[in-house]
N, C-alpha and C positions, 0 to 999 in steps of 0.2 A: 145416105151419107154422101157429102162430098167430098170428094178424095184431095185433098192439098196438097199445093204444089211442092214437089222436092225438086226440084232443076236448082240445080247450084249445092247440092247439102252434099255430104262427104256419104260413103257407102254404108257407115255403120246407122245415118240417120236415114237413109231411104228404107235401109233391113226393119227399123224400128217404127217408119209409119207403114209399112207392107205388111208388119206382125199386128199392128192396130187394125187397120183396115181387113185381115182378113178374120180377125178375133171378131169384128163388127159385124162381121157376113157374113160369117161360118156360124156363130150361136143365136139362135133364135131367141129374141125377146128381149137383147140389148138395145138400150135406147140411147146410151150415152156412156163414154169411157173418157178418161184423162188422165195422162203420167203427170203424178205433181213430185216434186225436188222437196230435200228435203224442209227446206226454209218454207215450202207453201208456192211457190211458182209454178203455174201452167208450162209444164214441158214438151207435152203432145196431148192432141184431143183428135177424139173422131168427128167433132163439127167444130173444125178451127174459124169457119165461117161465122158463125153463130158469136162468136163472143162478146160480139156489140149488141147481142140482145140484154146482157148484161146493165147495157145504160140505158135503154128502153123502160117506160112507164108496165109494172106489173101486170097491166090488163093487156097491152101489146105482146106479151110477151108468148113463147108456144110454152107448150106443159111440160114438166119435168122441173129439175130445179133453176126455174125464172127461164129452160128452155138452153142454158147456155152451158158451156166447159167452163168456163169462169169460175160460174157459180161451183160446179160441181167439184171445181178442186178445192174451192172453200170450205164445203164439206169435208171431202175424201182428209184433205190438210186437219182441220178441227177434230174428227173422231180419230184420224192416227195418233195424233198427238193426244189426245184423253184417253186414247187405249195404253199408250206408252207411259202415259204418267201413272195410270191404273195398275199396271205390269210390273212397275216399280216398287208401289205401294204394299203391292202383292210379293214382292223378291221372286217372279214366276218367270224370270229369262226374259224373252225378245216379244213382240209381238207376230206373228206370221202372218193374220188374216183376220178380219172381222166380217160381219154378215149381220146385216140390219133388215128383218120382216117387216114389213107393212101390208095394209088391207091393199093399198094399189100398186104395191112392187117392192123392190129391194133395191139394196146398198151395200155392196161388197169394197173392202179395203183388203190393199195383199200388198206384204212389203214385197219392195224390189229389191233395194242394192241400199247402201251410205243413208237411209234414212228415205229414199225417195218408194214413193206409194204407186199402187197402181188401182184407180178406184171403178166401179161401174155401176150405172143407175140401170137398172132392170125394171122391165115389165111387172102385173103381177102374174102374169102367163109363163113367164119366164122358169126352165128348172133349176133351183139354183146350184143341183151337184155339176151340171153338163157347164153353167156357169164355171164354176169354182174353177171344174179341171182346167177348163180353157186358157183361165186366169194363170193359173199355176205352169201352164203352157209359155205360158205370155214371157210368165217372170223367169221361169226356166232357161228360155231361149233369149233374152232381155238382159238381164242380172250382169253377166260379166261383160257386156259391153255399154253400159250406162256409165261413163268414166266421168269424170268431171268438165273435161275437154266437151264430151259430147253433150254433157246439160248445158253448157255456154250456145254449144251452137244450136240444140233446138230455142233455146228461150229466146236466142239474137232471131229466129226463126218466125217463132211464133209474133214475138215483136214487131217483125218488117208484115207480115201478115197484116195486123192488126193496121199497121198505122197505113199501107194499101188501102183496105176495106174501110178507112175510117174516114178517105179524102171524097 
């Protein structure tokens, strides 16, 4: 993983790519994490590099979903949102977390805070309880400093990131 830059971000958004970054190294078998906002925006990823793999031709692209956080919160964004409508349908309260099996990995969603998601593309080597907890770690220590203030500044973040790597 490459660790992205925080020089200039306020201290509660350095706490927040320090708690990705070591959720990234600390649990075996993560391939890819992304805080998406409630609307569906990329608000922090573990390869903020990578997003312009996004616009890359499918065959360029590495493995995972098209290889990018982009992509990934596309997902994470889409089944939160059909879990929540699902939830509804059901009268069954809030959504907490989903967990999606596949032959070659997994896909966990866990709410965080105001709507906003915390997703992760897993190995299929991956355990997904050691997964979960970490997750739940994440959100635990995450949740009440996710303010709205601070989704402004990771997204203007992510933003100048992108339009960098994009000259």
């Amino acid at each position: 993983m490459t660790a992205p830059t925080t020089f200039g971000l306020s201290s509660e958004a350095r706490n927040l790519h320090w708690l990705l970054t070591n959720l990234v190294e600390e649990v075996p078998g993560i391939e890819s994490v992304a805080v998406v906002s409630s609307d569906g925006l990329l608000l922090l990823s573990s390869d903020p590099g990578r997003n312009s793999a996004a616009r890359r031709p499918r065959s360029a692209a590495p493995a995972g979903p098209r290889g990018s956080a982009a992509d990934l919160a596309t997902i994470v964004s889409g089944i939160g949102s059909l879990t929540i409508g699902a939830a509804r349908l059901m009268d069954s309260g809030a959504v907490k977390h989903t967990m999606v099996a596949m032959d070659e990995g997994s896909l966990f969603v866990m709410s965080i805070s105001d709507g906003s998601l915390l997703g992760v593309h897993g190995s299929a080597e991956c355990d997904m309880s050691v997964v979960a907890y970490h997750m739940a770690l994440f959100v635990g220590r995450a949740g009440h400093v996710l303010t709205p203030e601070l989704r402004s500044e990771l997204r203007r973040s992510l933003e100048s990131e992108s339009a960098g790597s994009a000259r």
